[in-house]
C-alpha positions as CSV (number, residue, x, y, z in Angstrom):
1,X,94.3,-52.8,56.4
2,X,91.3,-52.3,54.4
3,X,89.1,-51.0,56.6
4,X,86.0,-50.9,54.4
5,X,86.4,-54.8,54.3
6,X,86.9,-55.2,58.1
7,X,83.5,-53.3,58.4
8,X,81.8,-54.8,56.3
9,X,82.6,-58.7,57.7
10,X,82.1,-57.2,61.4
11,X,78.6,-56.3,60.3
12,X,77.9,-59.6,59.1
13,X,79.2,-61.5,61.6
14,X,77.8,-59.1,64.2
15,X,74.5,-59.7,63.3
16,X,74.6,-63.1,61.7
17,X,76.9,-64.9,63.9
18,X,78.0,-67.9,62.7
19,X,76.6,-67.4,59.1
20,X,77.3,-70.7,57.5
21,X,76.3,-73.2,60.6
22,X,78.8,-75.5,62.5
23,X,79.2,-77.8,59.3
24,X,82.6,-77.7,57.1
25,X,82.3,-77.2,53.7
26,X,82.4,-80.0,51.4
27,X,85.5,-79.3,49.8
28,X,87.2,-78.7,53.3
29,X,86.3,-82.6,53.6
30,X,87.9,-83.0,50.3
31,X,91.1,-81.8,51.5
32,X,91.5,-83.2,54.6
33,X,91.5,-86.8,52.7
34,X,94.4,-85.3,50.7
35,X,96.7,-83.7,53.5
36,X,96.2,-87.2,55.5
37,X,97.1,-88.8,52.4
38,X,99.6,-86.7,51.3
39,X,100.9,-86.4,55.7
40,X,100.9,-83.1,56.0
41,X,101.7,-81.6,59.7
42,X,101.1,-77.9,59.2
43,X,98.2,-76.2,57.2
44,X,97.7,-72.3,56.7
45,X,93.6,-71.6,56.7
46,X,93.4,-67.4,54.5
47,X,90.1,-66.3,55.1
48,X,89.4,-68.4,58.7
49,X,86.2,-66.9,59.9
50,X,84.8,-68.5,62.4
51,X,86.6,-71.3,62.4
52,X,84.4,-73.8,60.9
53,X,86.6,-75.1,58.3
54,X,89.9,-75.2,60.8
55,X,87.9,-77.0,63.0
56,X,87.8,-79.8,60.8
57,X,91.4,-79.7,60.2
58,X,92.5,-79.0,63.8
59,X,90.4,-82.0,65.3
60,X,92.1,-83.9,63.3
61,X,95.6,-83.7,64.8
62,X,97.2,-80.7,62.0
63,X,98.7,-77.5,63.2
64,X,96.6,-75.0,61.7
65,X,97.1,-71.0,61.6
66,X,94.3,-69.0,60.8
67,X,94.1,-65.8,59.4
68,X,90.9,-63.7,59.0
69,X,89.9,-59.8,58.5
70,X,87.2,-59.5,61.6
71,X,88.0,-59.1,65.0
72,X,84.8,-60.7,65.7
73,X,85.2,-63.8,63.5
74,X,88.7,-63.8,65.7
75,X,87.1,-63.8,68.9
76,X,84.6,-66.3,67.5
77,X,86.8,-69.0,66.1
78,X,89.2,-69.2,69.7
79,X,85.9,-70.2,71.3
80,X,84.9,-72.5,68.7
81,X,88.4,-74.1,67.5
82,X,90.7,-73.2,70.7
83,X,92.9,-75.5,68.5
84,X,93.7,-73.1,66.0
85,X,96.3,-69.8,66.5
86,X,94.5,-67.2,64.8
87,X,95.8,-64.1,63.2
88,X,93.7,-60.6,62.9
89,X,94.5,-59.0,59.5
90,X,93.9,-59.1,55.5
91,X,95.0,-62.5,54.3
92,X,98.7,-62.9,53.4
93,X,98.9,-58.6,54.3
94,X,99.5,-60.3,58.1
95,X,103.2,-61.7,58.2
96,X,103.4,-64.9,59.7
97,X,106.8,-65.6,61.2
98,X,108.5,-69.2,61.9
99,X,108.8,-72.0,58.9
100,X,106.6,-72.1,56.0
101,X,103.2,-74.6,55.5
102,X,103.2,-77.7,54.3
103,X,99.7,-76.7,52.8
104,X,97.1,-73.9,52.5
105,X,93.6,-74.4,52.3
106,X,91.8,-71.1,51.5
107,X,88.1,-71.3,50.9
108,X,86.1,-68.5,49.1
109,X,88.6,-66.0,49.4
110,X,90.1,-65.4,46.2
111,X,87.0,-64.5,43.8
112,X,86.5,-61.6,45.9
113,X,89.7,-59.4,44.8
114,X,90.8,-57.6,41.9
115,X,92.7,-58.7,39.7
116,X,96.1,-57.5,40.9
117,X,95.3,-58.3,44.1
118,X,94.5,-61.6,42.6
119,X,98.3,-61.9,41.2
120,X,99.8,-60.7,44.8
121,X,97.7,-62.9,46.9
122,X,99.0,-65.8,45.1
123,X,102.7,-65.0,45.0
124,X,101.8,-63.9,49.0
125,X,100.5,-67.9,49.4
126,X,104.2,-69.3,47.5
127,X,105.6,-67.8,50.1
128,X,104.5,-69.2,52.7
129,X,104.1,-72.7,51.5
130,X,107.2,-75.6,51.7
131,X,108.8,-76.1,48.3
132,X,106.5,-79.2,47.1
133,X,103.6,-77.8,49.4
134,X,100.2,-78.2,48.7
135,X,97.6,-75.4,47.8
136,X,94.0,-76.6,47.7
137,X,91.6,-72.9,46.9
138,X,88.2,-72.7,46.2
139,X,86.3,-70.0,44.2
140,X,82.8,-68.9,42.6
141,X,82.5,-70.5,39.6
142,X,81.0,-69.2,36.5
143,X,78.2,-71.2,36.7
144,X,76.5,-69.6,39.9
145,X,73.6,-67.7,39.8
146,X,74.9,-64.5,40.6
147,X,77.3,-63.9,37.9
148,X,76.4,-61.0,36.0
149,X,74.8,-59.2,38.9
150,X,75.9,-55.4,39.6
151,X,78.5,-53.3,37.9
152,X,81.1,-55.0,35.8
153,X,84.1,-53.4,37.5
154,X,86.6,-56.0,35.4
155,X,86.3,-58.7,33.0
156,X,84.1,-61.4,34.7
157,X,84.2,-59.2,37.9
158,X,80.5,-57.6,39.3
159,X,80.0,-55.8,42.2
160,X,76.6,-56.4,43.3
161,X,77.4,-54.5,47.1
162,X,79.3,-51.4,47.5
163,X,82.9,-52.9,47.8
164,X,82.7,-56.4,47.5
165,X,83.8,-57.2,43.5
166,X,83.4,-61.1,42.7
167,X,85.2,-62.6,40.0
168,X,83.5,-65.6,38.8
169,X,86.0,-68.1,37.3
170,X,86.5,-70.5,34.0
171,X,88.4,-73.5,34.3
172,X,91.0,-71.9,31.9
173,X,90.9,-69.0,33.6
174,X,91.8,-70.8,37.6
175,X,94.7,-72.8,35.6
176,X,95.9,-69.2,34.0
177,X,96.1,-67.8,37.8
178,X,98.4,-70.7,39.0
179,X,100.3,-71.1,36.3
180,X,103.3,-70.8,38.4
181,X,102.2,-74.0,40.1
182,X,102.2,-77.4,39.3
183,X,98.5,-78.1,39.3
184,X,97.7,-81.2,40.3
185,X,93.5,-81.3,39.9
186,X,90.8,-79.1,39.1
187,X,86.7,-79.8,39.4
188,X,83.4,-78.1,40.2
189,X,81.5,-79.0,42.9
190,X,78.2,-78.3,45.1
191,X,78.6,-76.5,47.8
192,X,75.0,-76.5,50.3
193,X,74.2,-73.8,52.5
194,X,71.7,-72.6,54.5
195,X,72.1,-68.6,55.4
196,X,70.3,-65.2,54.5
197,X,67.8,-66.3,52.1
198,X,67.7,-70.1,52.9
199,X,69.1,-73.3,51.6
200,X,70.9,-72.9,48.3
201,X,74.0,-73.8,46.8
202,X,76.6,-72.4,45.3
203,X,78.8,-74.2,42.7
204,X,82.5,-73.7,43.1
205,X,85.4,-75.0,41.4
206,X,88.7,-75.9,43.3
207,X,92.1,-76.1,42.4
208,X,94.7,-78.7,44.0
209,X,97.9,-77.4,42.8
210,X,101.8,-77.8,44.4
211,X,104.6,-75.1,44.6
212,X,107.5,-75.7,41.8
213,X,111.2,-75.2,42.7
Protein backbone atom coordinates (compact mmCIF):
# COMPACT_ATOMS: atom_id res chain seq x y z
CA UNK A 1 0.00 0.00 0.00
CA UNK A 2 1.38 3.34 -0.78
CA UNK A 3 0.94 5.03 2.14
CA UNK A 4 2.06 8.42 0.99
CA UNK A 5 -0.93 8.24 -1.47
CA UNK A 6 -3.54 7.11 1.08
CA UNK A 7 -2.45 10.21 3.10
CA UNK A 8 -2.58 12.39 0.90
CA UNK A 9 -6.38 11.55 -0.51
CA UNK A 10 -7.53 11.25 3.34
CA UNK A 11 -6.40 14.87 3.70
CA UNK A 12 -8.36 15.89 0.80
CA UNK A 13 -11.21 14.20 1.36
CA UNK A 14 -11.03 15.05 5.10
CA UNK A 15 -11.21 18.46 4.64
CA UNK A 16 -12.99 18.78 1.31
CA UNK A 17 -15.47 16.20 1.53
CA UNK A 18 -17.11 15.50 -1.42
CA UNK A 19 -14.60 17.54 -3.67
CA UNK A 20 -16.21 17.35 -7.05
CA UNK A 21 -20.14 17.80 -5.93
CA UNK A 22 -22.89 15.13 -6.37
CA UNK A 23 -22.84 15.39 -10.27
CA UNK A 24 -21.14 12.56 -12.52
CA UNK A 25 -18.70 13.43 -14.83
CA UNK A 26 -19.53 13.88 -18.30
CA UNK A 27 -17.73 11.18 -19.66
CA UNK A 28 -19.20 8.76 -16.92
CA UNK A 29 -22.58 9.77 -18.90
CA UNK A 30 -20.78 8.84 -22.01
CA UNK A 31 -20.35 5.44 -20.88
CA UNK A 32 -23.22 4.49 -19.39
CA UNK A 33 -24.96 5.11 -23.08
CA UNK A 34 -22.35 2.56 -24.17
CA UNK A 35 -22.58 -0.30 -21.47
CA UNK A 36 -26.57 -0.02 -21.98
CA UNK A 37 -25.94 -0.32 -25.53
CA UNK A 38 -23.40 -2.65 -25.52
CA UNK A 39 -25.73 -4.74 -22.23
CA UNK A 40 -23.28 -4.92 -19.96
CA UNK A 41 -24.27 -6.50 -16.35
CA UNK A 42 -21.05 -6.00 -14.35
CA UNK A 43 -18.73 -2.89 -14.29
CA UNK A 44 -15.42 -2.43 -12.26
CA UNK A 45 -15.18 1.53 -11.14
CA UNK A 46 -10.56 1.98 -10.20
CA UNK A 47 -10.27 5.03 -8.48
CA UNK A 48 -14.16 5.08 -6.89
CA UNK A 49 -13.97 7.98 -4.46
CA UNK A 50 -16.86 8.92 -3.24
CA UNK A 51 -18.93 7.29 -5.25
CA UNK A 52 -20.13 9.83 -7.53
CA UNK A 53 -19.52 8.21 -10.75
CA UNK A 54 -20.78 4.57 -9.50
CA UNK A 55 -23.69 6.18 -8.45
CA UNK A 56 -24.60 6.81 -11.84
CA UNK A 57 -23.84 3.44 -12.94
CA UNK A 58 -25.41 1.56 -9.90
CA UNK A 59 -28.84 3.49 -10.25
CA UNK A 60 -28.98 2.35 -13.22
CA UNK A 61 -29.47 -1.37 -12.54
CA UNK A 62 -25.32 -2.53 -13.20
CA UNK A 63 -23.38 -4.45 -10.55
CA UNK A 64 -20.60 -2.25 -9.84
CA UNK A 65 -17.39 -2.86 -7.57
CA UNK A 66 -15.47 -0.03 -6.48
CA UNK A 67 -12.17 0.21 -5.63
CA UNK A 68 -10.49 3.35 -4.05
CA UNK A 69 -7.19 4.24 -1.84
CA UNK A 70 -9.01 6.29 1.13
CA UNK A 71 -10.71 4.87 3.87
CA UNK A 72 -12.64 7.92 4.04
CA UNK A 73 -13.71 8.15 0.42
CA UNK A 74 -14.80 4.25 1.48
CA UNK A 75 -16.81 5.27 4.26
CA UNK A 76 -18.26 8.07 2.10
CA UNK A 77 -19.32 6.26 -0.99
CA UNK A 78 -21.45 3.23 1.16
CA UNK A 79 -23.51 6.25 2.39
CA UNK A 80 -23.80 7.84 -0.85
CA UNK A 81 -24.09 4.70 -3.37
CA UNK A 82 -25.05 1.75 -0.74
CA UNK A 83 -25.41 0.12 -4.17
CA UNK A 84 -21.93 -0.27 -4.81
CA UNK A 85 -19.40 -3.05 -2.94
CA UNK A 86 -16.55 -1.12 -2.32
CA UNK A 87 -13.00 -2.23 -1.94
CA UNK A 88 -10.17 -0.29 0.31
CA UNK A 89 -6.78 -0.43 -1.44
CA UNK A 90 -4.48 0.92 -4.45
CA UNK A 91 -6.37 0.20 -7.64
CA UNK A 92 -5.89 -3.23 -9.29
CA UNK A 93 -3.02 -3.81 -6.05
CA UNK A 94 -6.60 -5.03 -4.26
CA UNK A 95 -7.43 -8.66 -5.64
CA UNK A 96 -10.84 -8.97 -6.50
CA UNK A 97 -12.07 -12.50 -6.38
CA UNK A 98 -15.22 -14.22 -8.33
CA UNK A 99 -15.63 -13.77 -12.33
CA UNK A 100 -14.10 -11.08 -14.24
CA UNK A 101 -16.04 -7.56 -15.62
CA UNK A 102 -17.82 -7.13 -18.39
CA UNK A 103 -16.39 -3.47 -18.32
CA UNK A 104 -14.18 -1.01 -16.33
CA UNK A 105 -14.69 2.50 -16.22
CA UNK A 106 -11.72 4.31 -14.49
CA UNK A 107 -11.87 8.00 -14.47
CA UNK A 108 -8.72 10.19 -13.77
CA UNK A 109 -6.70 7.53 -12.44
CA UNK A 110 -4.17 6.66 -14.89
CA UNK A 111 -2.29 10.16 -15.61
CA UNK A 112 -1.30 10.07 -12.14
CA UNK A 113 1.38 7.08 -12.17
CA UNK A 114 4.66 6.41 -13.58
CA UNK A 115 5.21 5.07 -16.28
CA UNK A 116 5.71 1.43 -15.21
CA UNK A 117 3.10 1.59 -13.12
CA UNK A 118 1.33 2.85 -16.13
CA UNK A 119 2.22 -0.56 -18.07
CA UNK A 120 1.17 -2.78 -14.85
CA UNK A 121 -2.02 -1.06 -14.16
CA UNK A 122 -3.16 -1.82 -17.51
CA UNK A 123 -2.14 -5.48 -17.79
CA UNK A 124 -3.79 -5.36 -13.89
CA UNK A 125 -7.24 -3.98 -15.75
CA UNK A 126 -6.94 -7.21 -18.75
CA UNK A 127 -7.18 -9.19 -16.03
CA UNK A 128 -10.01 -8.49 -14.69
CA UNK A 129 -12.05 -7.71 -17.63
CA UNK A 130 -14.20 -10.67 -19.87
CA UNK A 131 -12.48 -11.58 -23.07
CA UNK A 132 -14.38 -8.91 -25.40
CA UNK A 133 -14.91 -6.56 -22.34
CA UNK A 134 -15.05 -3.08 -22.46
CA UNK A 135 -12.47 -0.51 -20.98
CA UNK A 136 -13.69 3.07 -21.17
CA UNK A 137 -10.41 5.37 -19.10
CA UNK A 138 -10.12 8.85 -18.91
CA UNK A 139 -6.91 10.96 -18.52
CA UNK A 140 -5.34 14.66 -18.47
CA UNK A 141 -4.81 15.65 -21.71
CA UNK A 142 -2.03 17.57 -23.02
CA UNK A 143 -3.97 20.45 -23.56
CA UNK A 144 -4.82 21.41 -19.85
CA UNK A 145 -3.40 24.21 -18.25
CA UNK A 146 -1.32 22.60 -15.92
CA UNK A 147 0.95 20.74 -18.05
CA UNK A 148 4.41 21.87 -17.65
CA UNK A 149 3.98 22.80 -13.99
CA UNK A 150 6.59 21.39 -11.35
CA UNK A 151 9.53 19.10 -11.82
CA UNK A 152 9.66 17.00 -14.98
CA UNK A 153 10.18 13.62 -13.23
CA UNK A 154 9.51 11.67 -16.86
CA UNK A 155 8.79 12.57 -20.29
CA UNK A 156 5.40 14.53 -20.24
CA UNK A 157 5.29 13.76 -16.41
CA UNK A 158 5.44 17.03 -13.74
CA UNK A 159 5.03 16.84 -10.32
CA UNK A 160 3.59 20.05 -9.22
CA UNK A 161 2.90 18.45 -5.30
CA UNK A 162 5.25 16.33 -3.40
CA UNK A 163 4.19 12.84 -4.75
CA UNK A 164 1.65 13.27 -7.06
CA UNK A 165 3.47 12.99 -10.80
CA UNK A 166 0.85 13.75 -13.73
CA UNK A 167 1.40 12.50 -17.07
CA UNK A 168 -0.43 14.51 -19.52
CA UNK A 169 -1.30 12.47 -22.68
CA UNK A 170 -1.15 12.74 -26.71
CA UNK A 171 -3.56 10.98 -28.63
CA UNK A 172 -0.65 8.78 -30.04
CA UNK A 173 0.63 8.47 -26.92
CA UNK A 174 -3.10 6.86 -25.07
CA UNK A 175 -3.30 4.50 -28.32
CA UNK A 176 0.60 3.53 -27.68
CA UNK A 177 -0.50 2.49 -23.87
CA UNK A 178 -3.41 0.13 -25.14
CA UNK A 179 -1.93 -1.15 -27.78
CA UNK A 180 -2.73 -4.58 -26.53
CA UNK A 181 -6.36 -3.61 -26.89
CA UNK A 182 -8.56 -3.29 -29.62
CA UNK A 183 -9.45 0.33 -29.45
CA UNK A 184 -12.52 1.10 -30.37
CA UNK A 185 -12.74 5.31 -29.97
CA UNK A 186 -10.72 7.97 -28.77
CA UNK A 187 -11.76 12.01 -28.22
CA UNK A 188 -11.15 14.97 -26.01
CA UNK A 189 -13.65 16.40 -24.07
CA UNK A 190 -14.74 19.12 -21.39
CA UNK A 191 -14.88 18.20 -18.34
CA UNK A 192 -16.65 21.17 -15.73
CA UNK A 193 -15.94 21.45 -12.19
CA UNK A 194 -16.38 23.51 -9.45
CA UNK A 195 -13.70 22.76 -6.41
CA UNK A 196 -10.60 24.49 -4.69
CA UNK A 197 -10.28 27.46 -6.83
CA UNK A 198 -13.71 27.61 -8.46
CA UNK A 199 -15.39 26.60 -11.74
CA UNK A 200 -12.92 25.41 -14.38
CA UNK A 201 -12.51 22.77 -16.57
CA UNK A 202 -10.28 20.37 -17.43
CA UNK A 203 -9.97 18.85 -20.90
CA UNK A 204 -9.50 15.09 -20.89
CA UNK A 205 -9.26 12.61 -23.51
CA UNK A 206 -10.82 9.11 -23.23
CA UNK A 207 -10.24 5.97 -24.62
CA UNK A 208 -13.01 3.22 -25.43
CA UNK A 209 -11.05 0.21 -26.20
CA UNK A 210 -11.97 -3.87 -25.85
CA UNK A 211 -9.80 -6.78 -24.57
CA UNK A 212 -8.34 -9.02 -27.65
CA UNK A 213 -8.18 -12.92 -27.24
Amino acid sequence: MNSHLQQYWDERYRSEGKIWGEAPSVTAKQALALFLERRVRTVLVPGSGYGRNTRLFSSAGFIVTGVEVSPIACALAREYDPLTEVHQGLAFEKLLGGAPFDAIYCFNVLHLLRAAERRAFLAAAASHVVEHGWLFFTVFSEREASVGQGREVEPCTFESKSGRPVHYFTDEDLRAHFAPFHIHETGLTEDREDHGGGPHAHLLRYIVARRQT
